[in-house]
N, CA, C and O of each residue as an XYZ file, in Angstrom:
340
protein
N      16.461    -22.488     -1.551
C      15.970    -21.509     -0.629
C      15.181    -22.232      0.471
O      14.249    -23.008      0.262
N      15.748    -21.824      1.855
C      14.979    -22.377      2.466
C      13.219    -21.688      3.022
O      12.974    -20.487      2.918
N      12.435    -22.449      3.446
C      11.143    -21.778      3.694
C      10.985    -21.308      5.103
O      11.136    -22.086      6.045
N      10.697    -20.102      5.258
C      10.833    -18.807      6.113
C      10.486    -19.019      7.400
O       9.267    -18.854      7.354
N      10.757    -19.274      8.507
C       9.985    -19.284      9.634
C       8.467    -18.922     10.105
O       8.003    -19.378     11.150
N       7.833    -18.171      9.349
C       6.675    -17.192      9.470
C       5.833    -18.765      8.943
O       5.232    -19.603      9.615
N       6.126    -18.680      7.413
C       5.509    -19.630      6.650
C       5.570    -21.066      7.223
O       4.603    -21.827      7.183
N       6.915    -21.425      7.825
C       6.593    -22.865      8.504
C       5.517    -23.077      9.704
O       5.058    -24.179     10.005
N       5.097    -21.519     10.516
C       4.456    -21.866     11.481
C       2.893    -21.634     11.741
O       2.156    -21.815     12.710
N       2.662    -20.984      9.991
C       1.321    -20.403      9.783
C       0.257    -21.391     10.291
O       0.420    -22.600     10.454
N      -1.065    -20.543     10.554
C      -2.114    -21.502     10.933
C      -3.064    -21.775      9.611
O      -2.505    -21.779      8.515
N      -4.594    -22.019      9.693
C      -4.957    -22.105      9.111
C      -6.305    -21.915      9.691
O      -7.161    -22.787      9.839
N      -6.406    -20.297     10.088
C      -7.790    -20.558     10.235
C      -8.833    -20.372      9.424
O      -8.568    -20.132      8.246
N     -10.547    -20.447      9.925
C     -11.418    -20.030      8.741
C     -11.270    -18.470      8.465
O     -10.808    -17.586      9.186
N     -11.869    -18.417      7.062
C     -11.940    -17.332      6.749
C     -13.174    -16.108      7.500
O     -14.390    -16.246      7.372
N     -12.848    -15.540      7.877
C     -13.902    -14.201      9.030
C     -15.446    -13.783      8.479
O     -16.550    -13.754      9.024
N     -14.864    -13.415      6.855
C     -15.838    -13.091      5.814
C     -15.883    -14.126      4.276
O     -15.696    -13.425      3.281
N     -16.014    -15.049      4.080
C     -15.549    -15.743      3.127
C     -16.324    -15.058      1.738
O     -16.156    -15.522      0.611
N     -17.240    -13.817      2.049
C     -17.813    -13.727      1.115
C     -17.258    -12.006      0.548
O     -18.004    -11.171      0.037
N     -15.912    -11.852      0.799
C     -15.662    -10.878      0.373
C     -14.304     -9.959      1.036
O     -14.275    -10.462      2.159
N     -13.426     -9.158      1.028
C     -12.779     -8.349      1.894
C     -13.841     -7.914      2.789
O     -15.055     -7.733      2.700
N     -12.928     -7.812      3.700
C     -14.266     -7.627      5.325
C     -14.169     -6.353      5.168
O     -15.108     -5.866      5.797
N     -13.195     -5.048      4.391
C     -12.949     -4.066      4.862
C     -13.750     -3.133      3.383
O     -14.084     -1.949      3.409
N     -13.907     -4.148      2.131
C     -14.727     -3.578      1.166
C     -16.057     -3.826      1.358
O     -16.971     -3.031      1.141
N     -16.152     -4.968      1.777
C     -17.895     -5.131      2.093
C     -18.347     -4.295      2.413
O     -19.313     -3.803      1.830
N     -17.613     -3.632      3.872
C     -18.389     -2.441      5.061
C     -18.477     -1.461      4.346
O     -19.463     -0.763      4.583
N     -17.289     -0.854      2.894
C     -17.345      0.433      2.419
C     -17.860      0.160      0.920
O     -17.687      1.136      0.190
N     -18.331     -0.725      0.426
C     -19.245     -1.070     -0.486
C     -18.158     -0.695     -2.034
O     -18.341     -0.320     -3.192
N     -16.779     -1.152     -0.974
C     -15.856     -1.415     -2.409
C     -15.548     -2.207     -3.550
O     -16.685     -2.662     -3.677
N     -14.937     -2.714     -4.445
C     -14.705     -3.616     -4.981
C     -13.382     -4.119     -4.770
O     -12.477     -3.567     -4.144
N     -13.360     -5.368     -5.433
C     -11.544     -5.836     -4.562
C     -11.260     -6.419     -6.480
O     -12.142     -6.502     -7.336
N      -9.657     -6.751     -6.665
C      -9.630     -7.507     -7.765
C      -8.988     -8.787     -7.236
O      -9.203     -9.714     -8.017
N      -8.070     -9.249     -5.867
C      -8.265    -10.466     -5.667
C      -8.052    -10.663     -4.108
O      -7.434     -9.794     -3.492
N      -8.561    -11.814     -3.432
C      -8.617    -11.801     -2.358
C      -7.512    -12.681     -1.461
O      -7.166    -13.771     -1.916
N      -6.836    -12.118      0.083
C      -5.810    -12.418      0.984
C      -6.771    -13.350      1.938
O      -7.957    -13.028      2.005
N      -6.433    -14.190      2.483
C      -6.557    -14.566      3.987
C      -5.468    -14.590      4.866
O      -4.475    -15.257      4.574
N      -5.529    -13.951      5.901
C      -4.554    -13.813      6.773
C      -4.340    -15.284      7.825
O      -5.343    -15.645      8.440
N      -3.214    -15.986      7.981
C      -3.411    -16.762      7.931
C      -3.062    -16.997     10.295
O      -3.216    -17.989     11.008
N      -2.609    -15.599     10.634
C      -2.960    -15.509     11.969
C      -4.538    -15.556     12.483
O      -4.965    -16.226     13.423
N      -5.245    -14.717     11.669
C      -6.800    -14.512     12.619
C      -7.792    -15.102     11.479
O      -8.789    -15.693     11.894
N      -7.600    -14.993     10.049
C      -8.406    -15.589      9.256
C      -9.169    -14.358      8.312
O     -10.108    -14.458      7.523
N      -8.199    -12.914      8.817
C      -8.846    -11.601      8.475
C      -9.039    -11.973      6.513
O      -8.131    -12.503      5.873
N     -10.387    -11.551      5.887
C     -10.072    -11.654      4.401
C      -9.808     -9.956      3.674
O     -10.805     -9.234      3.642
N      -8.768     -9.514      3.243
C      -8.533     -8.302      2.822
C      -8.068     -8.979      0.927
O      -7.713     -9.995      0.330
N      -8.412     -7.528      0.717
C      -8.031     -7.177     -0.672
C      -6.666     -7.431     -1.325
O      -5.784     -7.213     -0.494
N      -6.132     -7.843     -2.607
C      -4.497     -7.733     -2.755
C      -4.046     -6.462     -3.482
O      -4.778     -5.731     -4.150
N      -2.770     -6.308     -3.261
C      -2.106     -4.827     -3.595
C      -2.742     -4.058     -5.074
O      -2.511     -2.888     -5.382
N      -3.598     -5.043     -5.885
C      -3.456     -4.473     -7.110
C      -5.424     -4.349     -7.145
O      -6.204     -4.490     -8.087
N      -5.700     -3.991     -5.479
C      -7.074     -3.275     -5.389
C      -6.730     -2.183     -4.991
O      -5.669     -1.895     -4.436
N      -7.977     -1.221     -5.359
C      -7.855     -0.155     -4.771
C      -7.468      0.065     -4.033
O      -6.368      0.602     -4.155
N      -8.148     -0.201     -2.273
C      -7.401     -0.053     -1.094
C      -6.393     -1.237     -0.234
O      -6.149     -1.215      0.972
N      -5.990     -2.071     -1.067
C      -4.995     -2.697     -0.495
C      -5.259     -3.372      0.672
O      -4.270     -3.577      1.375
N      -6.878     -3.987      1.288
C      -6.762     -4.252      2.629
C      -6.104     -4.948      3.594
O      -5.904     -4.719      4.787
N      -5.609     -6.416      2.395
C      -4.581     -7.199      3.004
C      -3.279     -6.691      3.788
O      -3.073     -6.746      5.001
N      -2.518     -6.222      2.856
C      -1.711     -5.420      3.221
C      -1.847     -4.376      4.508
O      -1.048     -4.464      5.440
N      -2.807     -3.477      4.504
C      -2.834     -2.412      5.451
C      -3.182     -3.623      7.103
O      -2.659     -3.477      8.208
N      -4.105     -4.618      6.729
C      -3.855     -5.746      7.718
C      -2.781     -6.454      8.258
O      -2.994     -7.052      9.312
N      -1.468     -6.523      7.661
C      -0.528     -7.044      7.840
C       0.326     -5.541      8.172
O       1.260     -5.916      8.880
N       0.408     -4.518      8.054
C       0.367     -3.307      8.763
C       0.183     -2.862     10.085
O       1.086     -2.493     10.836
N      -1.159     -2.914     10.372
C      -1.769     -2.559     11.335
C      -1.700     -3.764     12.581
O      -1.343     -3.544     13.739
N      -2.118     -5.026     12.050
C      -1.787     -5.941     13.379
C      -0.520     -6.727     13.342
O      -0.257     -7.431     14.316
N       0.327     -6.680     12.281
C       1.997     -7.476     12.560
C       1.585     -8.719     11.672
O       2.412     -9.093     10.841
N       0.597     -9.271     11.753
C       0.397    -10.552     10.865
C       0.773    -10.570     10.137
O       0.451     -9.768      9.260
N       2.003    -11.754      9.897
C       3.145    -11.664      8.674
C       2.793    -12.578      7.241
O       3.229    -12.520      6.091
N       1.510    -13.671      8.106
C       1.639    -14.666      6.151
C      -0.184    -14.591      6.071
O      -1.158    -14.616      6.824
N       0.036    -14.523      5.137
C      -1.164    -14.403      3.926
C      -0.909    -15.893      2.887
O       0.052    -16.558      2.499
N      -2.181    -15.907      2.766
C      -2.749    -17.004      1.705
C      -3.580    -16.339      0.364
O      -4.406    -15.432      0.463
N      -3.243    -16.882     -0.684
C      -4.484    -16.497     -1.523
C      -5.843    -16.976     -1.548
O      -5.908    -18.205     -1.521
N      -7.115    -16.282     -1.599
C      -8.136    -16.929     -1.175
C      -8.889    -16.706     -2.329
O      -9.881    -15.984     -2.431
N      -8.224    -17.532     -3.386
C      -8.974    -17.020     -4.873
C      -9.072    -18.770     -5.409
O      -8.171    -19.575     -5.648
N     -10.147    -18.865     -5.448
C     -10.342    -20.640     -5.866
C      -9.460    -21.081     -7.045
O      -9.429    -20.569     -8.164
N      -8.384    -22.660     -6.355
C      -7.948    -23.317     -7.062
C      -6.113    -22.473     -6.465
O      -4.988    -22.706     -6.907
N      -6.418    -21.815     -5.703
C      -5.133    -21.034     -5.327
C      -4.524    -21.692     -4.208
O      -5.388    -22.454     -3.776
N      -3.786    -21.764     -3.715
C      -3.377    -21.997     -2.312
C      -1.873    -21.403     -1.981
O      -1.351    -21.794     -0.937
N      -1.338    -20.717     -2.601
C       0.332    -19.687     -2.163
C      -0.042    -19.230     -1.073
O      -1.139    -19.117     -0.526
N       1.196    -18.925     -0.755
C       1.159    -17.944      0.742
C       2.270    -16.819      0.591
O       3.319    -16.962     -0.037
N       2.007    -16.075      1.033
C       3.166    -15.116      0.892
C       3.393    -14.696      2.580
O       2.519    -14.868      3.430
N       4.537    -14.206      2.810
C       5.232    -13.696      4.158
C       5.581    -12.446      4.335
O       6.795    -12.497      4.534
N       5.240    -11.354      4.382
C       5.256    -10.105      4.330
C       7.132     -9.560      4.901
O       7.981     -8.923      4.278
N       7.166    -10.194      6.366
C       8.143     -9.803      6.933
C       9.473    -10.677      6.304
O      10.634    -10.307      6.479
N       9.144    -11.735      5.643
C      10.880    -12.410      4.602
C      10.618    -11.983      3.404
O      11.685    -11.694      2.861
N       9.357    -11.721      2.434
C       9.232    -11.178      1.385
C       9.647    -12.503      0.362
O      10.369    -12.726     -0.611
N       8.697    -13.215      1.252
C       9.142    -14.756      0.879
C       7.685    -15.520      0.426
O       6.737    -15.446      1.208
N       7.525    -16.320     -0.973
C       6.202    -16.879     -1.011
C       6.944    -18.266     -0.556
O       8.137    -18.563     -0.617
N       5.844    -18.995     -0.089
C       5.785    -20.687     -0.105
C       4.477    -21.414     -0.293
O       4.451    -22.645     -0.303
């Protein structure tokens, strides 16, 4: 399999909020694991939190690859090939 265009051209920026989903912090949610978006550095929640922030981030602004931002992790996933690398 080859690796996805999205994923070959990802960046790597810092994380926005490193100390949490930026979108549970503000609503004093809990997350069970954490995304970095790897266009702006947005940190959202993964699908198997409550509100899904990663996701609704890759939604709302088009940003297609995500990183896991859970220590000792480093995958990425690609929303628009449905492709990890």
């Amino acid at each position: 399999m080859t690796t996805c265009e999205h994923l070959s051209k990802a960046g790597d920026p810092p994380a926005r909020t490193p100390e949490g989903c930026q979108e549970c912090l503000a609503i004093g949610s809990k997350w069970v694991h954490l995304r970095r978006c790897l266009d702006c550095g947005h940190i959202g929640c993964c699908d198997s939190s409550p509100n899904k922030h990663a996701t609704a981030h890759y939604r709302a602004e088009g940003h297609p690859v995500v990183q896991s931002f859970e220590p000792g992790e480093s995958w990425r996933w690609c929303y628009v090939d449905n492709q990890i690398g």
